[in-house]
C-alpha positions in Angstrom: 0.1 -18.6 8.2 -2.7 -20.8 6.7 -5.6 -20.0 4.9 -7.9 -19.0 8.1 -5.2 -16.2 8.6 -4.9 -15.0 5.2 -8.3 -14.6 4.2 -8.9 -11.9 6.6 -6.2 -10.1 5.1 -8.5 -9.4 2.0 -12.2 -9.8 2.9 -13.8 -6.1 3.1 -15.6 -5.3 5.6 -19.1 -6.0 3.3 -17.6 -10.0 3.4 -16.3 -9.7 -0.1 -13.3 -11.4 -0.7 -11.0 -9.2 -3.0 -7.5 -9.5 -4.2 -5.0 -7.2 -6.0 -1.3 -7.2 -6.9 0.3 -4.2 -8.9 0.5 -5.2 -12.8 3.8 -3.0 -13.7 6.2 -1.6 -12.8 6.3 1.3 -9.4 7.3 4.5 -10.3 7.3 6.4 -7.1 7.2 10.1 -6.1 6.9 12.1 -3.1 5.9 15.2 -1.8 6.2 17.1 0.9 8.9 16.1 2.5 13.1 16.9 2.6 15.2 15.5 0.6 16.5 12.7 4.0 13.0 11.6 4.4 12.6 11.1 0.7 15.5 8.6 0.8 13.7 7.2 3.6 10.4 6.4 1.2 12.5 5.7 -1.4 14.1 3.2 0.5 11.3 1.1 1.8 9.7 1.0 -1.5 12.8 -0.3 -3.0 12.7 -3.1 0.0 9.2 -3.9 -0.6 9.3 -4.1 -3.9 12.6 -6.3 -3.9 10.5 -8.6 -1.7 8.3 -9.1 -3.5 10.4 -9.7 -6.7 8.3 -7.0 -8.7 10.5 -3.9 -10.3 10.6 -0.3 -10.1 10.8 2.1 -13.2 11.7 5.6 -13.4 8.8 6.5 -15.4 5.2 5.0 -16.4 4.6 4.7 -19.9 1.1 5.7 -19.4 0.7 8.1 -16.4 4.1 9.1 -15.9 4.7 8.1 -12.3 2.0 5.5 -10.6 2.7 5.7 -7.0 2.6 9.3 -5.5 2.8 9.8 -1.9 1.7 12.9 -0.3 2.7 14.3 3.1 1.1 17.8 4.4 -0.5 19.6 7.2 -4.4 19.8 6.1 -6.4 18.0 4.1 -7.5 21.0 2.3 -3.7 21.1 0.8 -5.0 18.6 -1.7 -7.2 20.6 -3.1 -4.3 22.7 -4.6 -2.6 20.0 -6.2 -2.7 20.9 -9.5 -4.3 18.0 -12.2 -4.8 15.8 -8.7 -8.9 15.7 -9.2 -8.1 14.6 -12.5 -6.2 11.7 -11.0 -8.7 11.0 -7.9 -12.6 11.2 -8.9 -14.7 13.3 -6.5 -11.3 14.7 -4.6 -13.5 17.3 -3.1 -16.2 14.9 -1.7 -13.1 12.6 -0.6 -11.2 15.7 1.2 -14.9 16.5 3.1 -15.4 12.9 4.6 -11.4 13.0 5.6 -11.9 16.0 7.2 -14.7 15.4 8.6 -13.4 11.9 10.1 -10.9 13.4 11.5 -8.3 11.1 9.6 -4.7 11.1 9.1 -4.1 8.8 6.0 -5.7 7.4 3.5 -5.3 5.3 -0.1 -6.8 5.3 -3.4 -5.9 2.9 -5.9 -6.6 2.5 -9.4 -6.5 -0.7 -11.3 -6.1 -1.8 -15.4 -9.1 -3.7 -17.3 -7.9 -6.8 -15.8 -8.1 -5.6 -12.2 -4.4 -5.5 -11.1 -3.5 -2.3 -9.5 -1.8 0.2 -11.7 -1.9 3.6 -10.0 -1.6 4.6 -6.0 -2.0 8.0 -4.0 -0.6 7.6 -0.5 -2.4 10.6 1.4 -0.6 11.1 5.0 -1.8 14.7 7.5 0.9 14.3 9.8 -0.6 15.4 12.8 0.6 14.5 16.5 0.1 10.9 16.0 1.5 10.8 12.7 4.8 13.3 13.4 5.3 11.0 16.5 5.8 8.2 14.1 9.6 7.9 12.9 9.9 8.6 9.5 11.3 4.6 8.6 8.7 3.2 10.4 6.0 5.4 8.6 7.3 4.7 5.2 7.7 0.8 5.3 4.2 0.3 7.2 2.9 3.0 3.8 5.0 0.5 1.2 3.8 -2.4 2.4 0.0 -1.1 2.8 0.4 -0.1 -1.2 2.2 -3.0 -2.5 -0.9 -5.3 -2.9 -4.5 -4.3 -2.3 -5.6 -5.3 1.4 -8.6 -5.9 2.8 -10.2 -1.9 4.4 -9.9 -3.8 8.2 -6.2 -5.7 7.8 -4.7 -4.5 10.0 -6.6 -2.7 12.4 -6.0 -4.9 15.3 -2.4 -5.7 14.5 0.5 -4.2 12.7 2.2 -5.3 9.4 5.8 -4.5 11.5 7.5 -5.2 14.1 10.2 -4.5 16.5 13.6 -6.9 16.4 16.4 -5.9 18.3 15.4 -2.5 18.6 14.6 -2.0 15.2 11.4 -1.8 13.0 11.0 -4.5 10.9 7.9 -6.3 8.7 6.9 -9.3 10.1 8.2 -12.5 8.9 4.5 -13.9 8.1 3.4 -10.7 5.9 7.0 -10.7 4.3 6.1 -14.1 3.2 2.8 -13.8 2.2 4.0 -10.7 0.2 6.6 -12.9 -1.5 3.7 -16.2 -2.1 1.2 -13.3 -3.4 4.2 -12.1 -6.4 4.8 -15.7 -7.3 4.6 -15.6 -10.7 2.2 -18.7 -11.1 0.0 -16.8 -8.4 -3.0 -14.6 -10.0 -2.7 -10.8 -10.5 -6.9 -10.6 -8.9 -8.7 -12.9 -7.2 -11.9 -12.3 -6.1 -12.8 -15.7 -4.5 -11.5 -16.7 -0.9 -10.4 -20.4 -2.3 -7.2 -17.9 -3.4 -6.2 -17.8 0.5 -5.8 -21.2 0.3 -3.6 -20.8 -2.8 -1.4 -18.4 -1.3 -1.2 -20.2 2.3 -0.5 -23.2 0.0 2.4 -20.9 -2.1 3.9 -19.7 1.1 4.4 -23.3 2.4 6.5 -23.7 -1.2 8.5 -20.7 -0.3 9.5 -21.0 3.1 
């Protein structure tokens, strides 16, 4: 990939160029799902996260666990989460345009005072489309969607996986980019597209 392909990646769709790693450790935890699919998501967030060469924790010194994933029927399910609006500003106002959009996932972050990421809700309605999806493929595409902070249209036109040999795998290029992105001399935010070159530049190192 070169810089032309990365930048993409992170521009939103106002043209601002926005960048965000996670600054500590992932603690994960999901709900909503039996106990096989939960190794599933456990599983491709260990991957990810050992791509990357960031760590996992068991617990969050500050919020207990930072990465909760959420699978259910209705939207309106979130509502009864207890302490989740706490988490989530406006939740009801959020749970109205999902509805109302007809949508079947969605991610909030929340970031530190220096702009890295330090909290994620992964919100999956598994309707048809969703249910059709099998449950490996839907947890690595949901890992790798929360391990940095992407642009709002990356990857609308074209997946983050791919299919080798029968099986779902990421793609070589994000893997990479992933891996250039953790590099410790890399920045935890960037807000500037000259960081595109950076990483382009970083992945070049790697490879």
């Amino acid at each position: 990939m070169i810089a032309e392909d990365i930048q993409p990646l992170f521009t939103r769709t106002d043209g601002s160029y926005l960048f965000a790693r996670w600054g500590r450790p992932i603690a994960p935890v999901v709900f909503g799902v039996d106990d096989a699919t939960l190794s599933v998501v456990k599983g491709a967030c260990e991957a990810v996260v050992t791509l990357a060469g960031h760590h996992m924790a068991e617990t969050d010194p500050e919020l207990g666990v930072n990465l909760m994933v959420f699978f259910f029927r209705d939207w309106a399910e979130l509502l009864e989460v207890p302490d989740l609006d706490r988490l989530v500003p406006d939740l009801a106002q959020l749970v109205a345009r999902l509805q109302a959009a007809d949508a079947n996932q969605y991610r909030v972050f929340r970031f530190d005072e220096a702009g890295a990421i330090k909290a994620c809700f992964v919100f999956l309605r598994m309707d048809d489309e969703l249910s059709a999806v099998p449950a490996e493929t839907l947890a690595l595409s949901q890992m790798v969607q929360s391990i940095l902070l992407w642009s709002d249209q990356a990857f609308k036109t074209q997946s983050p996986l791919a299919v080798a040999e029968g099986h779902t795998v990421l793609r070589p290029d994000i893997g990479d980019l992933i891996r250039a992105a953790y590099d410790p001399v890399m920045p935890a935010v960037a807000d500037d597209a000259s960081h595109a070159l950076r990483i382009a530049a970083r992945m070049g190192r790697l490879s």
